[in-house]
C-alpha positions, 0 to 999 in steps of 0.5 A: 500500500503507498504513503497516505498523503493525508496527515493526522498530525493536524491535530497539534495545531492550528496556525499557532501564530505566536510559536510558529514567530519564534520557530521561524526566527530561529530557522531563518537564523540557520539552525538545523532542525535537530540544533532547533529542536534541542534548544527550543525543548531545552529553553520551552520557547513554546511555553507548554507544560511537557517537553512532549507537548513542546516536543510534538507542537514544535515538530508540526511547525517545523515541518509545515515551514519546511514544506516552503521555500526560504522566503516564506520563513522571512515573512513569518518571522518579520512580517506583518501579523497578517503576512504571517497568518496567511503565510502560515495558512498557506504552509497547512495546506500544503504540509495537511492536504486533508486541509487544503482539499477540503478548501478546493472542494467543499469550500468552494463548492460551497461559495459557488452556489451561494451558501454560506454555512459551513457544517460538520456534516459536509466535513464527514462527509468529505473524510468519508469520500477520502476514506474511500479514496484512501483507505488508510484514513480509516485507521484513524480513530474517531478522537483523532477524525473529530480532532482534525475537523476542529483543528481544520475549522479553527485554522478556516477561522484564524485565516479569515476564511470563516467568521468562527468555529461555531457559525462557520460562514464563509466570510470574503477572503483576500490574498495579499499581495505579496502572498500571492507573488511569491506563491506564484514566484516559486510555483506553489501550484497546489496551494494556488489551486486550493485558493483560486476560488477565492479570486 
């Protein structure tokens, strides 16, 4: 059976604004993974009780940010609060296409017939049609597919996507600029293509 491409590390996180700043300053000062993780566990950069808390948050940002290019790291770590929001948003749908499918799909499906509400029930419904795609998600236990449905509309939420967690209506969402010419500049075609409804 290949790799799914679908990850339940979601649940670690949603955008995690605030650590993904200090992660992202560490990286765009030249630390190597293993150097950045010691010191951010060593130091509780992220503020949490465990070191396996820290441990397990910092390993999900570090792996989102890695699945883009350098530049990216810059504009989380030294650009506005907007920039880095939406930078982020664009590092979890590349790093969860669990995410970044369900924005092409049903979100989009959605907005082209005019409805405005999000439901729990689209989302079960969308994982079960991914379960038949991929039947490795079926191994997912239900905490862990509740999880990842909360942890997927709460980042919606953070990016401006949907109005909160509870109501989930779509609300109009505008790419930056300066997002936007660098997913172009280094061809990042499948976070374009999950957010071109949005154009």
């Amino acid at each position: 059976m290949s790799p799914s491409r679908y990850k339940g590390d979601l649940v670690a996180g949603a955008l995690l604004v605030n650590e993904s700043w200090k992660i992202a300053r560490l990286m765009v000062g030249g630390l190597e993974k293993n150097e950045l993780m010691e010191k951010v566990i060593r130091d509780n950069l992220l503020q949490k009780r465990s070191p396996s808390s820290t441990k397990r948050q910092a390993s999900l940002i570090v792996n989102r940010l890695m699945t883009l290019p350098k530049p990216f790291w810059s504009m989380i770590s030294d650009g506005s609060h907007d920039q880095a929001t939406q930078a982020l948003f664009c590092a979890a749908i590349k790093y969860s296409p669990i995410l970044g499918d369900f924005v092409s799909t049903v979100v989009a499906g959605n907005m082209r017939v005019f409805k405005k509400e999000l439901t729990h029930a689209q989302w079960d419904s969308y994982f079960e049609e991914r379960a038949a795609i991929d039947p490795t998600l079926d191994s997912w236990s239900e905490s862990t597919r509740g999880k990842v449905r909360q942890i997927s509309f709460l980042i919606l939420s953070q990016a401006g996507v949907i109005d909160s967690t509870r109501a989930r209506n779509i609300l109009p969402f505008h790419l930056l600029p300066t997002i936007r010419f660098m997913l172009i500049e280094h061809s990042e075609e499948y976070i374009l293509s999950c957010l071109e409804v949005f154009e």
